[in-house]
RODO-2510 file (C-alpha; in nm, 4 decimals, decimal comma):
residues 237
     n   res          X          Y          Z
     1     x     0,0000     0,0000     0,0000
     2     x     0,1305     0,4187    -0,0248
     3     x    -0,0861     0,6961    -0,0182
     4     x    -0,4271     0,9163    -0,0827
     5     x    -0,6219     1,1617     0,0476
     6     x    -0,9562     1,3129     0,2338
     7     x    -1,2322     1,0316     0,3763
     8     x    -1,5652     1,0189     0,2368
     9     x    -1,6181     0,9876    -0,1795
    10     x    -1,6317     1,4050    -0,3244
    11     x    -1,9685     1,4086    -0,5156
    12     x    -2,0364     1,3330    -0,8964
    13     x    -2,0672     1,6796    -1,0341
    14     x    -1,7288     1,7805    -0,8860
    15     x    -1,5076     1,5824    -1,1484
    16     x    -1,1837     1,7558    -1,1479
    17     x    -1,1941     1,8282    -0,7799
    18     x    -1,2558     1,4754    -0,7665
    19     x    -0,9545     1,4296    -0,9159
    20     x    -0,7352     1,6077    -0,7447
    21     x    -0,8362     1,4832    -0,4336
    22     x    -0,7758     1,1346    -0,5771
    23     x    -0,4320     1,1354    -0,5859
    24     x    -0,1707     1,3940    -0,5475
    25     x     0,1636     1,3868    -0,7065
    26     x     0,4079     1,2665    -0,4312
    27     x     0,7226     1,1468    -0,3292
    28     x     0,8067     0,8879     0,0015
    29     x     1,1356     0,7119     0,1352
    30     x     1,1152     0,3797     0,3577
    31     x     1,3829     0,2378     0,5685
    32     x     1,3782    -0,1024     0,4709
    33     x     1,4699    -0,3847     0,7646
    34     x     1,5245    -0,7493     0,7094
    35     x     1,5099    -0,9446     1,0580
    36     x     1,5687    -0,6350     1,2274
    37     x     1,8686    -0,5418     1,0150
    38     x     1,8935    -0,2287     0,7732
    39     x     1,8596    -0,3710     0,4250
    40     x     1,8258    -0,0404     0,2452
    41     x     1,5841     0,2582     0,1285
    42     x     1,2732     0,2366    -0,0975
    43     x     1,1284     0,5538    -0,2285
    44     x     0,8164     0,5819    -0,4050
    45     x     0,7111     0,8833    -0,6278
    46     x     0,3582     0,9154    -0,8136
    47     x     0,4014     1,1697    -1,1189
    48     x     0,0523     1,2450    -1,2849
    49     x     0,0775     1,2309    -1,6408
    50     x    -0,2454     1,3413    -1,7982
    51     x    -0,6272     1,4276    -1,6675
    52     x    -0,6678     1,0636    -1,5480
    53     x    -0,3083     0,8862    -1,6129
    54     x    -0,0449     0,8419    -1,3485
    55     x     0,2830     0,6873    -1,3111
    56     x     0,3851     0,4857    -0,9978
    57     x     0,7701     0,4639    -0,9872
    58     x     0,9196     0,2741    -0,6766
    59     x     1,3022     0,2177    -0,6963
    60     x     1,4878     0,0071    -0,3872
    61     x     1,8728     0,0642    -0,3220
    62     x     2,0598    -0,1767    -0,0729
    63     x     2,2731    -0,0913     0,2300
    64     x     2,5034    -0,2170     0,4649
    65     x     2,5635    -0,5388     0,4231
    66     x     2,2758    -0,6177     0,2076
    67     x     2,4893    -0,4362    -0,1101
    68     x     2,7279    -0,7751    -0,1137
    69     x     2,4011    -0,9421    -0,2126
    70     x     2,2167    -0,7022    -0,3833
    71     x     2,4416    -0,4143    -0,5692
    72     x     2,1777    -0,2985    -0,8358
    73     x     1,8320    -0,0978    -0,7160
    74     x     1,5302    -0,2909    -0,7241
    75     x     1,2827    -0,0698    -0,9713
    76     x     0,9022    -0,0979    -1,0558
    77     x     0,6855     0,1166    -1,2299
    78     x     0,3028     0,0981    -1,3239
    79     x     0,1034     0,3074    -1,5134
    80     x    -0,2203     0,3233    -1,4789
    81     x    -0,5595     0,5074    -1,5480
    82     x    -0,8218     0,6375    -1,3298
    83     x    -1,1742     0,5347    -1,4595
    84     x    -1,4826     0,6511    -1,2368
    85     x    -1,2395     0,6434    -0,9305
    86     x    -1,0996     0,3030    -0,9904
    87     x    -0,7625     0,2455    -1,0817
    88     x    -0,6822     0,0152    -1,3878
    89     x    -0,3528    -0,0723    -1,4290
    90     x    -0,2228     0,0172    -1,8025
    91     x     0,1406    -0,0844    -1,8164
    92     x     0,3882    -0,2333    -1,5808
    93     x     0,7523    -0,2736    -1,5853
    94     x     1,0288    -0,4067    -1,3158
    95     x     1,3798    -0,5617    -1,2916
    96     x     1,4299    -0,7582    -0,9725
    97     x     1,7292    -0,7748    -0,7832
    98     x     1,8394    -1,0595    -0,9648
    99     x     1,8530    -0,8180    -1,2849
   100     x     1,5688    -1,0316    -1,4277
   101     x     1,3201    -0,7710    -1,6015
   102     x     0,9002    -0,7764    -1,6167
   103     x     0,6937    -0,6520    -1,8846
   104     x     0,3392    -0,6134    -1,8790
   105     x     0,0633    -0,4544    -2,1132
   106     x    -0,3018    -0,4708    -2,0260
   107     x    -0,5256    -0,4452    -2,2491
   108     x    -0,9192    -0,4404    -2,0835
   109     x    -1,1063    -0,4237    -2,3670
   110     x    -1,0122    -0,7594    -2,4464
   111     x    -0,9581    -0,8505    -2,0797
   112     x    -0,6055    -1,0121    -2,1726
   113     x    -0,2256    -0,9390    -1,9879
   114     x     0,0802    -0,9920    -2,2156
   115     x     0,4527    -0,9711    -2,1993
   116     x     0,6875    -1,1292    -1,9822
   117     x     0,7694    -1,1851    -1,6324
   118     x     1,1580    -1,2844    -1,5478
   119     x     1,1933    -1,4628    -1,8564
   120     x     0,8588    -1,6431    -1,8905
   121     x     0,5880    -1,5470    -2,1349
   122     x     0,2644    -1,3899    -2,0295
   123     x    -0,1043    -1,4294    -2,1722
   124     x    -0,3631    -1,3934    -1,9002
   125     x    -0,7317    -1,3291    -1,8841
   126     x    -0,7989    -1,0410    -1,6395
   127     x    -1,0427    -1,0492    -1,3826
   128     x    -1,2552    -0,7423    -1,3041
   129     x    -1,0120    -0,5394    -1,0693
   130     x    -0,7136    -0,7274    -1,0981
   131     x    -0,4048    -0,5185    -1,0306
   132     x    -0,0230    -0,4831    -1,0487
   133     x     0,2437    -0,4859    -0,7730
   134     x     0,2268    -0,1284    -0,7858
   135     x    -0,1156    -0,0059    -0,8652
   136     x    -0,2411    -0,2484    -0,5790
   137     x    -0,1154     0,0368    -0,3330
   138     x    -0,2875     0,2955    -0,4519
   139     x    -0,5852     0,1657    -0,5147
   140     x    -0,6160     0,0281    -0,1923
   141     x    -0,5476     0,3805    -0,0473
   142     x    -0,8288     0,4866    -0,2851
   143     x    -1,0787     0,2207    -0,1730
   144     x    -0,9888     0,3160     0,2075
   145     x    -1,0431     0,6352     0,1695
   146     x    -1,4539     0,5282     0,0341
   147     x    -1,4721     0,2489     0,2877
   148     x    -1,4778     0,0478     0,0087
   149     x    -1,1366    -0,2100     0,0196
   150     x    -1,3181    -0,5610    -0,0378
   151     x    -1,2466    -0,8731     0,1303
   152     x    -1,0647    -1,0312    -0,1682
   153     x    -0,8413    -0,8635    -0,4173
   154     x    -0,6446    -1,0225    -0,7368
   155     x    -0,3187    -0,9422    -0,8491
   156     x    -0,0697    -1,0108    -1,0811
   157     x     0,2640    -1,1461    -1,0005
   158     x     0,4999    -1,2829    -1,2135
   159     x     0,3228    -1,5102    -1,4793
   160     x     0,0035    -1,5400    -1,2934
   161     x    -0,2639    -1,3994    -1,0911
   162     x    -0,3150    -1,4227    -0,7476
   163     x    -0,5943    -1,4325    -0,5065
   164     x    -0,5432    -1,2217    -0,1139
   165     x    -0,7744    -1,1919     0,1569
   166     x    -0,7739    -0,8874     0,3205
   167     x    -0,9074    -0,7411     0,6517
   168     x    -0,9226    -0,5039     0,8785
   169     x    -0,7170    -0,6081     1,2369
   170     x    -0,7543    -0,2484     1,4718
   171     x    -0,6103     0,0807     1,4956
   172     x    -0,3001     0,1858     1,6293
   173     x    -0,0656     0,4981     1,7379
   174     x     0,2913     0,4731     1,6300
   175     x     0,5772     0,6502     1,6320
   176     x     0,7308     0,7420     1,2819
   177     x     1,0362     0,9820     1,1636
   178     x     0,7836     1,2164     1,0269
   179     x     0,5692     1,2616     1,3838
   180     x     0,3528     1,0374     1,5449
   181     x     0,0631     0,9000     1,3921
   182     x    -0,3050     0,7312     1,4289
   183     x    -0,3523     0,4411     1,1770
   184     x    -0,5663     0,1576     1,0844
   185     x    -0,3923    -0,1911     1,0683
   186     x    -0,4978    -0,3825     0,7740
   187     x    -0,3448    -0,8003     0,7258
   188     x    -0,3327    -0,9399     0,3743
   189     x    -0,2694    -1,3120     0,2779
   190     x    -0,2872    -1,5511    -0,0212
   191     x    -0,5773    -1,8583     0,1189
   192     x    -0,4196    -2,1016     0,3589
   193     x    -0,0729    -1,8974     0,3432
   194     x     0,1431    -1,8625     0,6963
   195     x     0,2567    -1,5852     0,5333
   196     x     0,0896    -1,2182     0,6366
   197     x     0,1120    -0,8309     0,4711
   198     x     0,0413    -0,6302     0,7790
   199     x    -0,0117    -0,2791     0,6535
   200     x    -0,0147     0,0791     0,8862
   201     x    -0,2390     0,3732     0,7394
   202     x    -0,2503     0,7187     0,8279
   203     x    -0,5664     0,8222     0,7741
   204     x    -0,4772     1,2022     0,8766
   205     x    -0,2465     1,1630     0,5354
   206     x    -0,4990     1,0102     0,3347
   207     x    -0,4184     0,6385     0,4416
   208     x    -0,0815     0,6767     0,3393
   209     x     0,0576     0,3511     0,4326
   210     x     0,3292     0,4715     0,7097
   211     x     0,4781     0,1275     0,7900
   212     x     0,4714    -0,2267     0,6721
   213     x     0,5562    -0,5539     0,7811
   214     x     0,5667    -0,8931     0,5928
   215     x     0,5524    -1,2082     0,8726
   216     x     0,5666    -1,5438     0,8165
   217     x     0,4460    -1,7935     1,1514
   218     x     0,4655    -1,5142     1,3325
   219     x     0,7675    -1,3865     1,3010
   220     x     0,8921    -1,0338     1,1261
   221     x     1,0994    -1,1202     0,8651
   222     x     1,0790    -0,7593     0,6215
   223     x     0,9719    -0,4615     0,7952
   224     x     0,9278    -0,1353     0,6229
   225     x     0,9396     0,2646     0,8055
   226     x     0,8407     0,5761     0,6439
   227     x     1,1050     0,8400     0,6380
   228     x     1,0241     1,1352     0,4786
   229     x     0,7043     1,2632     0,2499
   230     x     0,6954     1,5334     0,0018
   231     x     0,3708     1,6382    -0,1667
   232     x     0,2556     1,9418    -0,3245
   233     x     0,4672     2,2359    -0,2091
   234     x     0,4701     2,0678     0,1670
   235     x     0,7250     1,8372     0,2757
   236     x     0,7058     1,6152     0,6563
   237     x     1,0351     1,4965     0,7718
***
């Protein structure tokens, strides 16, 4: 998840205040920690491109001793469209940090995904709402924002598309380098996985996702801080 705005849906006759209430152009660094260890910094920046076309850009640099394994930045981007306040994913591209490159092109009039995903081919029938790595987070800040994040989500990963359960699991105040913070905890699995997305969102920053933790039998093993934000002309350190 990463970012959004305001708390109940703007109404239909307000389009381009709609809009920019959406989703404002922004710019966010992580600390990322593996078992408790500094593994590097993500930052994420959405860039607006057109009316109703963004571009998600998250690139992930090692540190420490994590650079003997990984050297290279991790990098994803997603472009995607906004249609009646629902993102669709339009394009996807990302080189992991084993240098091994995805390309995705949806194409929803015909419901199909093609291109390739670390060197296997890709032809996939979309389901209604399926998403990329990247436009999952921001349209799960959107639907947050409505009260309307449902209970099972589909995205695409790799060569195929996968099914999470999502849920709500309380609120909590943390602590975070830019102040401290009410959020809402939200959990995401795959069915019968041990393996659990536990995501913090500030809903005083449009449930901008502020931390972010990936478990596995109940232990931490990836956990992710906010650092800094930058959006508009305002910037929270």
């Amino acid at each position: 998840g990463l970012l959004a705005l305001s708390t109940c849906a703007p109404r239909v006759g307000h389009a381009e205040t709609t809009r920019e209430q959406l989703l404002v152009p922004y710019t966010a660094s992580y600390s990322v920690e593996w078992k408790g260890i500094t593994a590097g910094v993500a930052t994420l920046t959405l860039y607006r491109l057109a009316l109703d076309e963004y571009r998600y850009d998250s690139t992930t640099v090692a540190r420490g001793l994590a650079r003997l394994l990984v050297s290279d930045p991790v990098k994803q981007t997603s472009t995607f469209k906004l249609i009646d306040g629902q993102v669709q994913p339009q394009q996807f591209r990302g080189i992991d940090e084993k240098e091994r490159k995805t390309e995705l092109d949806f194409d929803w009039p015909s419901n199909r995904v093609t291109g390739s995903a670390r060197g296997h081919p890709v032809d996939l029938e979309l389901r209604a709402g399926t998403q990329d790595a990247m436009s999952l987070q921001i349209a799960s800040m959107l639907q947050l924002r409505t009260g309307d994040l449902p209970e099972r989500i589909w995205m695409i990963d790799g060569d195929e598309i996968k099914e999470y359960e999502q849920h709500r699991d309380g609120t909590e105040r943390i602590k975070t380098a830019i102040g401290e913070l009410d959020t809402v905890v939200y959990n995401s699995r795959r069915p019968g996985s041990d393996r659990i997305t536990r995501t913090w969102h500030a809903p005083s920053l449009g449930y901008l996702p502020v931390m972010a933790q990936r478990v596995r039998d109940g232990k931490v093993e990836v956990t992710m801080r906010i650092r800094s934000l930058r959006r508009e002309n305002t910037d929270t350190h």
